[in-house]
C-alpha positions as CSV (number, residue, x, y, z in Angstrom):
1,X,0.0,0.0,0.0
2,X,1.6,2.9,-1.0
3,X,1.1,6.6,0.7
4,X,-1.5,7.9,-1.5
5,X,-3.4,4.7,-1.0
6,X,-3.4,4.9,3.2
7,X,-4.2,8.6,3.3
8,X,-7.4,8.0,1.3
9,X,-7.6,5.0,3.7
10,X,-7.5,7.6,7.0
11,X,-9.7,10.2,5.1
12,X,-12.5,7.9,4.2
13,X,-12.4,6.7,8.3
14,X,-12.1,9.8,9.5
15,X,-15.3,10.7,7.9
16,X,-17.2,7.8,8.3
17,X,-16.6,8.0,12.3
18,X,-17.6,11.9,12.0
19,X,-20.9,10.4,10.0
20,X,-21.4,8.0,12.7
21,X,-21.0,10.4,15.7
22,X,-23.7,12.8,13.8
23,X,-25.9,10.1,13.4
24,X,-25.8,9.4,17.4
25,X,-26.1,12.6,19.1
26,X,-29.0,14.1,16.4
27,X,-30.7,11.4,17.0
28,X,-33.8,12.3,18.9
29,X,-36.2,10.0,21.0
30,X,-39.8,8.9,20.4
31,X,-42.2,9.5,23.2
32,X,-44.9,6.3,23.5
33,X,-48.5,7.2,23.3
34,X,-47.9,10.9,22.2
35,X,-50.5,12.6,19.8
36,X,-52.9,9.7,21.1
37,X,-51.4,7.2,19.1
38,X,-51.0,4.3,21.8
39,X,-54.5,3.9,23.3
40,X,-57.8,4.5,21.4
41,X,-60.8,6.0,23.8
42,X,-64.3,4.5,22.4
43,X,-66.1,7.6,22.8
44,X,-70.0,6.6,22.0
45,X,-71.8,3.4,22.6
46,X,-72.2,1.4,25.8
47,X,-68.3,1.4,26.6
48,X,-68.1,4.8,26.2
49,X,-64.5,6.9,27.5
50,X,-63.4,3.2,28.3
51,X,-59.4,2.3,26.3
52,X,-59.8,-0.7,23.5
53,X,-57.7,-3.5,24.1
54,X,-57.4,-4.8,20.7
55,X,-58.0,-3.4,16.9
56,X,-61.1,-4.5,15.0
């Protein structure tokens, strides 16, 4: 491997590890059940404002 070949080598890490890092600290979490998107509320019927176990 000559020197032309190694420094591209260390460049193209370099930059992949900077990639990476970006990647991990932008990142942003996910709350559960935000925006009502966990639990549905029946909301007429005989079990009204009661939270549906399982989709239809």
């Amino acid at each position: 491997m000559n020197r032309f070949e190694f420094k591209n080598l260390v460049k193209n890490l370099k930059n992949s590890l900077k990639e990476k890092t970006f990647f991990k600290d932008l990142r942003k979490e996910v709350e559960t059940g935000a925006n009502g998107t966990q639990d549905y509320v029946v909301k007429k019927g005989a079990n009204k404002n009661t939270v549906a176990s399982t989709r239809q």
